[in-house]
matplotlib code that plots the C-alpha trace (Angstrom):
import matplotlib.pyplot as plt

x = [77.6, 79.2, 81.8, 83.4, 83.9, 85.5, 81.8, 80.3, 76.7, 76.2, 79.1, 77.0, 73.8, 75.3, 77.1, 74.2, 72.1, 74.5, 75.5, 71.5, 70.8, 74.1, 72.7, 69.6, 68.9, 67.3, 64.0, 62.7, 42.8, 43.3, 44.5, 46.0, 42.7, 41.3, 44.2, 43.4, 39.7, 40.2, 43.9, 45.1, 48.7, 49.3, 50.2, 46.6, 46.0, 49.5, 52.8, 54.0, 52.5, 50.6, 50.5, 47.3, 47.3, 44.2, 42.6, 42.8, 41.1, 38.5, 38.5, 38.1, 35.0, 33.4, 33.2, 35.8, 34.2, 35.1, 32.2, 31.7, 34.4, 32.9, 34.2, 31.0, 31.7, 32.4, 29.1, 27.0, 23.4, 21.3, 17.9, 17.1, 17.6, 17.9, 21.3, 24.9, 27.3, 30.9, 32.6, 35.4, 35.9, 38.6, 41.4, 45.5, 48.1, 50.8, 54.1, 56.0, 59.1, 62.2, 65.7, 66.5, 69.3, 69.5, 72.7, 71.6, 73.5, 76.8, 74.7, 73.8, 71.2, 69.9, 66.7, 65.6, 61.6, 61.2, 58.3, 56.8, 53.4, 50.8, 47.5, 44.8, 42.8, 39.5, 37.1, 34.8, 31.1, 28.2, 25.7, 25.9, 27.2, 27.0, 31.3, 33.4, 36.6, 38.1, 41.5, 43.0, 46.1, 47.1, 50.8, 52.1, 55.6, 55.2, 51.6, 48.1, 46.6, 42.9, 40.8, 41.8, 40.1, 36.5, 33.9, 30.5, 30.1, 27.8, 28.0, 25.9, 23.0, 20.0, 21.5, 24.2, 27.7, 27.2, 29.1, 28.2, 30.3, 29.8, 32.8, 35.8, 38.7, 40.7, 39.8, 42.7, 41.7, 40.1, 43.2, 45.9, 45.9, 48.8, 48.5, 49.2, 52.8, 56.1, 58.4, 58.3, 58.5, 54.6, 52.2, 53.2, 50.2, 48.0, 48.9, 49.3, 47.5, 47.5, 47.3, 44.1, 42.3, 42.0, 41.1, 43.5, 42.9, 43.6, 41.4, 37.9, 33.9, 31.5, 29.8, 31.4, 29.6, 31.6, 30.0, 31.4, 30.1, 30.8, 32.9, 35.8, 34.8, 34.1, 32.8, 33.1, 31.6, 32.1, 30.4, 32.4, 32.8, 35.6, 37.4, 39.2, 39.2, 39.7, 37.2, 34.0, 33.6, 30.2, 27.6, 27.6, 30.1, 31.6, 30.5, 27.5, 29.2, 30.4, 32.9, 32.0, 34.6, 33.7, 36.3, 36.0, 38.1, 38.9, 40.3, 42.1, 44.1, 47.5, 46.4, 44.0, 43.4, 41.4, 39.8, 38.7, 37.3, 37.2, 34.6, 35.2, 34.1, 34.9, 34.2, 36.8, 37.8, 36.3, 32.8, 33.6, 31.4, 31.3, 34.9, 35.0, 37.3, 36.4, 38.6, 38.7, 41.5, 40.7, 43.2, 44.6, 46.1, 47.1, 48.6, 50.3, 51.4, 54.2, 53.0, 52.5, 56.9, 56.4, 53.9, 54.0, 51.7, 51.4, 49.2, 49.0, 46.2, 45.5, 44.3, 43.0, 42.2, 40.2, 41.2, 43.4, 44.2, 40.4, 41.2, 39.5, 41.0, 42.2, 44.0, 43.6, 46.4, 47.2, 48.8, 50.3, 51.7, 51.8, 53.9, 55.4, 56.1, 57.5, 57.4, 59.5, 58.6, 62.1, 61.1, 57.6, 54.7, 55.4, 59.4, 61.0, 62.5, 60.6, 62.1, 60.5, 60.7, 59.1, 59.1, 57.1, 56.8, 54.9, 55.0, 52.7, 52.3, 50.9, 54.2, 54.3, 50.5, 50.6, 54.8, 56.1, 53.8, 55.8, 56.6, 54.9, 57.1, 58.5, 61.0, 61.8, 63.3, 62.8, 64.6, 63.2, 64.5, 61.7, 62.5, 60.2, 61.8, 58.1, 55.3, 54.0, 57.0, 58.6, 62.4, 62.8, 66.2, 65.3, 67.4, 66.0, 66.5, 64.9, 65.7, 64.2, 66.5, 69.2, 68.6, 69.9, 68.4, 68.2, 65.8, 65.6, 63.2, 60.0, 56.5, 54.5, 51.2, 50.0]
y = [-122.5, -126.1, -125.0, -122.6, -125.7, -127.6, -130.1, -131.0, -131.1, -134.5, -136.2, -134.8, -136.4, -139.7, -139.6, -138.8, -141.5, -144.4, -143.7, -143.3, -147.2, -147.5, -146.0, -147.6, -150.6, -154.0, -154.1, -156.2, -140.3, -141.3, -139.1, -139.8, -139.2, -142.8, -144.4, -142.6, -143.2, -147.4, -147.3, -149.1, -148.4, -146.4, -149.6, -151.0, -148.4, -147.3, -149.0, -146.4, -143.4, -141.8, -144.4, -146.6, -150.4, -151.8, -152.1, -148.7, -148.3, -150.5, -148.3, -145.2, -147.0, -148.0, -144.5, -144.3, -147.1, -150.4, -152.5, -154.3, -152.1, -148.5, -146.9, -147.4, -143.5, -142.4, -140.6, -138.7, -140.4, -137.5, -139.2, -138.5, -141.2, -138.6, -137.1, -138.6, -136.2, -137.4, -136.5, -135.3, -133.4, -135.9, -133.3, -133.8, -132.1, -132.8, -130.9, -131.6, -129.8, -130.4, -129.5, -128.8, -128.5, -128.6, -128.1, -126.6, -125.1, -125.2, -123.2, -124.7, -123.2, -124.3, -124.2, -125.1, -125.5, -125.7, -126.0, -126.4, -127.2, -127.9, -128.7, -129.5, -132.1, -133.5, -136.3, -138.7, -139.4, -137.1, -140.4, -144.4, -144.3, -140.3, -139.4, -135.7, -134.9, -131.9, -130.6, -126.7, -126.1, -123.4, -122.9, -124.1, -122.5, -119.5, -118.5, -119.6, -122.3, -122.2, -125.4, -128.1, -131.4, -130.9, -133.3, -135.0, -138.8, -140.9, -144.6, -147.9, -145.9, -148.1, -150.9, -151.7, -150.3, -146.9, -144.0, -140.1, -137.6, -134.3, -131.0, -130.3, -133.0, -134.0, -135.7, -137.6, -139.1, -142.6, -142.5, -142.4, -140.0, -137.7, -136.6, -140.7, -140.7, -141.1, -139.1, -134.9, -135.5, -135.4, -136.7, -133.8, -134.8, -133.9, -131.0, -129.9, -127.2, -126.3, -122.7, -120.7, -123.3, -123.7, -127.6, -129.9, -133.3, -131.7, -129.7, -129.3, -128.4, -131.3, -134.7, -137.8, -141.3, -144.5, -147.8, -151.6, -155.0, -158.3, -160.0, -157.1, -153.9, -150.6, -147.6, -144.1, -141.1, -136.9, -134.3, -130.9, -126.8, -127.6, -124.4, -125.5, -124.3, -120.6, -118.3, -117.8, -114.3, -114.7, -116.9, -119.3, -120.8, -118.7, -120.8, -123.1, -126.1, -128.7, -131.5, -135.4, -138.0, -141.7, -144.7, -148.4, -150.9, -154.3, -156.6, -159.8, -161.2, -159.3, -156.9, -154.1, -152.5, -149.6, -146.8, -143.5, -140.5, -136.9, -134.4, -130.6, -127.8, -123.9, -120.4, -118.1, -115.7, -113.2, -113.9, -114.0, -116.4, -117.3, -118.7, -121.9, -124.5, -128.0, -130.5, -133.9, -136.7, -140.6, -142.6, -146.3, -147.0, -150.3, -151.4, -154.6, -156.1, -158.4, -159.9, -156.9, -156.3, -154.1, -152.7, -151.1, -148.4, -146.9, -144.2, -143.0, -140.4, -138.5, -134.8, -132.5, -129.0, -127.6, -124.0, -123.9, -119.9, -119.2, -117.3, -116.3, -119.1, -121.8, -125.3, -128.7, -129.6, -132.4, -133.6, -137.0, -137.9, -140.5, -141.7, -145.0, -145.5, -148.5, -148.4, -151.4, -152.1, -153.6, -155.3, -156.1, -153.6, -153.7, -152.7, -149.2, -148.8, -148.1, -147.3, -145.6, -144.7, -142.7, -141.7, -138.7, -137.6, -134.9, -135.0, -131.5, -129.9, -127.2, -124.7, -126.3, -125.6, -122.1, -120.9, -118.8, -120.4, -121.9, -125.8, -128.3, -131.1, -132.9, -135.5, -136.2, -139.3, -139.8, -142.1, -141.9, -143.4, -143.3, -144.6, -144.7, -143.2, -143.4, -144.6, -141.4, -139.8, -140.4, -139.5, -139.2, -138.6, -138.1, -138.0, -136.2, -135.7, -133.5, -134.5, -131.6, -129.0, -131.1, -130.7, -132.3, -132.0, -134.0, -133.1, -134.5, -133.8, -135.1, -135.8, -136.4, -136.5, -136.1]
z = [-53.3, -53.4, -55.8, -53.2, -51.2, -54.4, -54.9, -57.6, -56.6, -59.1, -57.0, -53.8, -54.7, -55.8, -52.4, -50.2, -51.8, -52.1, -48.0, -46.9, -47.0, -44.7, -41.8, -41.7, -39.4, -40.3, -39.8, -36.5, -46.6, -43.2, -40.2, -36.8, -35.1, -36.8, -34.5, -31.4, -32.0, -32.4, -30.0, -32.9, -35.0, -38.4, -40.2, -39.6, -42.7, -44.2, -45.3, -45.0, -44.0, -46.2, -48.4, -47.9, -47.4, -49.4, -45.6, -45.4, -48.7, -47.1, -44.0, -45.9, -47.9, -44.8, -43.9, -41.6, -39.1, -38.1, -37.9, -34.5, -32.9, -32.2, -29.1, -26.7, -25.4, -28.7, -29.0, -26.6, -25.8, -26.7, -26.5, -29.8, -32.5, -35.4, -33.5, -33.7, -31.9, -31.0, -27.8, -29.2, -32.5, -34.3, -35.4, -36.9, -37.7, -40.6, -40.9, -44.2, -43.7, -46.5, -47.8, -51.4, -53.2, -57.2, -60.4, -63.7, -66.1, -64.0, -61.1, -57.5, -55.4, -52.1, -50.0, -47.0, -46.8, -42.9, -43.3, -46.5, -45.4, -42.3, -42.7, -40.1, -40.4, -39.8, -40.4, -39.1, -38.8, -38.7, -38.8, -39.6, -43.1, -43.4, -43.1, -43.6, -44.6, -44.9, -44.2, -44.2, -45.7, -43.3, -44.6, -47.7, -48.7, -46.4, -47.2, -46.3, -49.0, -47.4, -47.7, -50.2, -49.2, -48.2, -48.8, -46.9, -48.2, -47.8, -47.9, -49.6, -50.4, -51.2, -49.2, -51.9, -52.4, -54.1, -52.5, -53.2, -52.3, -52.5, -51.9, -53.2, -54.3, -56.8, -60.1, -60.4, -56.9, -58.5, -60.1, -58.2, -55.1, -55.4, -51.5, -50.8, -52.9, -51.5, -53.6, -53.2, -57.6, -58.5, -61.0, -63.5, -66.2, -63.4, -62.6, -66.2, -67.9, -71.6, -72.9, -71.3, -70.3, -66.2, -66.4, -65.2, -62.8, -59.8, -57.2, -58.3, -56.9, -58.0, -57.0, -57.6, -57.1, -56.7, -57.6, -56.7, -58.2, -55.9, -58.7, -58.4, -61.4, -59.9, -61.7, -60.8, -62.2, -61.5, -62.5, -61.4, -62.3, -64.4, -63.1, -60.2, -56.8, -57.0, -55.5, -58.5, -59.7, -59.2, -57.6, -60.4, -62.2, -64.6, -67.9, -68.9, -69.1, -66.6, -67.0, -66.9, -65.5, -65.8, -65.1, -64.8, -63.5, -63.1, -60.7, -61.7, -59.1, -58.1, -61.5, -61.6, -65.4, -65.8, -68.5, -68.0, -69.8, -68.7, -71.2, -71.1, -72.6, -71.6, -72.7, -73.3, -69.4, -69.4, -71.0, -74.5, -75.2, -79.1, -78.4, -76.5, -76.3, -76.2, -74.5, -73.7, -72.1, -72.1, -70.7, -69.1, -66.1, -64.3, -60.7, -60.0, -56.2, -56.1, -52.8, -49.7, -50.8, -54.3, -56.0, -59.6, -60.9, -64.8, -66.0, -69.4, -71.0, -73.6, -74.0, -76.9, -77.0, -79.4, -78.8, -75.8, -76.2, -77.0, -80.4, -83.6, -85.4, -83.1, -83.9, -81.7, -79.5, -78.4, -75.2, -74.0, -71.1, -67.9, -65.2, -64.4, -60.4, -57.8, -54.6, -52.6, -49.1, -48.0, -44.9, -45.5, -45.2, -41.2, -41.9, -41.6, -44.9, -48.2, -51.7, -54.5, -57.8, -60.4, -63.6, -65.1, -69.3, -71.0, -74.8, -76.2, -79.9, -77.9, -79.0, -82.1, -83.1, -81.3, -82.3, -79.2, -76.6, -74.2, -74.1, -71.9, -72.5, -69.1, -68.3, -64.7, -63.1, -59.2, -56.9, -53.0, -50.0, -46.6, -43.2, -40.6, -37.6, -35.7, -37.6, -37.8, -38.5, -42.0, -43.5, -46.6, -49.4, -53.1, -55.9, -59.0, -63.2, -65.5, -68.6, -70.6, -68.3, -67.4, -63.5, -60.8, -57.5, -53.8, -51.2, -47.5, -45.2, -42.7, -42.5, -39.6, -38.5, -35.0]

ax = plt.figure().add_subplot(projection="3d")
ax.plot(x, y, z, "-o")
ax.set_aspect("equal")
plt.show()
């Protein structure tokens, strides 16, 4: 497409990201309904939106309350001490709409994603220390999603702080939250699968409880299907087993450093049953804040498979993999302009073990300029690389939340 117009899409991208910072003046889990709900700004939570501030980690861990500052008409007075039953059902919307364009192999192709996604949103409390969240994916790329966040939680049960939630969510999510990310490029070992199996650390169905010591470790532990999110072919779960997630971490200063281990196991589709394949990540990860200006994050795990394609004679794969990412608040976490950049790799055996499976290896760079033209209402320009492919591709688009 560019060519008949005598571009070269590389010069293109270099051009529209070297010009973005020009035009952009100097500086002077939580949904719009929190802000209507206290009357108070986005950045209370977010720098920037969705990204959450450590207070609106806190918020979220309260259970969505501020102490001391509840609305006195949030609730109805029912008379009956056993009933909390808001007003007003808290509900958001969030557009994500986008413009692609990418360069391979001397080809250019174009598209325009407008939208790519709205969700409806909702959360809140049902009682003191008893919170939902849920959101509906009712578009994503032209079709409906259905439900992808839906959880109850409830908070500092037996007086201390231990949190159980129970629903649907991500594993990655004590992690690093891939819906709170600034660049469209996503945490690709997350999302990965290898061979038959359907276990990856995205969307899954299980329990998840969340526990936080007074000199700065916390420790979090799941217990889901293993199968993802897809509809069960049956009322169960369509094998025995279910997978175990446990993570610590630890706070020192500016740093946090933490472990995790995730323990799988799956029968073959299908109900073979004799052929399983048991499968296993462990992994480090670590953030660091430069003051409220920069903040660094690494992830790096591990994965085996003990028979990935669930045959008669299988061989272990083994998968590696992380993600190193920056973000850069130019102006301070109150500013306009944000800058990030992330780096995803996937190193497999998986095609060398099994020869003619596909390859899983990835290597992708992302460079993302965000300005806030409204607080709830976010530009972004990316720049991207994959290695592997030799890809070029820029996207610009909008998210908001209202």
């Amino acid at each position: 497409m560019f060519k008949r117009f005598g571009l070269d899409m590389r010069w293109l991208v270099f051009a529209v990201f070297v010009a973005a910072p020009l035009f952009v003046p100097d500086a002077c889990r939580a949904i719009p309904a929190f802000a209507r709900k206290y009357r108070m700004s986005c950045t209370t939570c977010h720098a920037p939106v969705p990204r959450l501030k450590p207070y609106g980690e806190d918020f979220a861990g309260n259970g969505y309350r501020l102490e001391g500052k509840e609305p006195a008409r949030y609730t109805f007075d029912t008379g009956d001490s056993l009933l909390t039953l808001v007003r007003e059902l808290p509900l958001a919307i969030r557009i994500d709409a986008s413009a692609s364009f990418a360069y391979r192999d001397g080809e250019d192709q174009a598209d325009l994603k407008t939208p790519y996604g709205i969700k409806i949103m909702s959360g809140g409390i049902i009682a003191k220390n008893i919170i939902y969240y849920i959101y509906f994916y009712m578009s994503e790329r032209g079709e409906v999603a259905g439900v992808e966040d839906a959880f109850i939680g409830f908070n500092d049960l037996f007086g201390v702080d231990l949190d159980l939630t129970v629903g649907q969510f991500q594993v990655s999510d004590p992690l690093f939250k891939r819906e709170l990310r600034l660049t469209y490029d996503d945490y690709e070992i997350y999302r990965a699968r290898v061979g038959e199996a359907r276990t990856n650390l995205t969307y899954d169905r299980g329990v998840v409880a969340a526990y936080a010591t007074s000199f700065g470790t916390d420790l979090v532990a799941e217990l889901v299907n293993g199968n993802g999110i897809g509809a069960a072919d049956d009322i169960f779960d369509d094998d025995d087993w279910k997978n175990v997630f446990v993570r610590g971490s630890q706070a020192i200063g500016p740093v946090r450093l933490g472990a995790f281990g995730y323990f799988c196991n799956a029968f073959a589709p299908g109900g073979t049953r004799y052929l399983e394949n048991e499968h296993r990540y462990w992994g480090v990860d670590g953030t660091v804040d430069f003051g409220s200006a920069v903040q660094i994050n690494a992830q790096y795990l591990e994965r085996t498979d003990d028979n990935p394609f669930f045959i008669a004679a299988p061989a272990r794969a083994t998968t590696t993999g992380g993600f190193v990412e920056a973000v850069w608040a130019v102006h301070g976490e109150l500013g306009r302009p944000f800058v990030a950049f992330l780096y995803n790799f996937i190193d497999s055996d998986v095609d060398e073990t099994y020869p003619g499976e596909e390859s899983l290896d990835y290597r992708s760079e992302a460079l993302n300029f965000s300005y806030l033209l409204r607080r709830n209402l976010r530009l972004g320009a990316e720049v991207g690389y994959r290695e592997i492919e030799d890809e070029w591709n820029v996207t610009a688009g909008l998210v908001t939340a209202f």
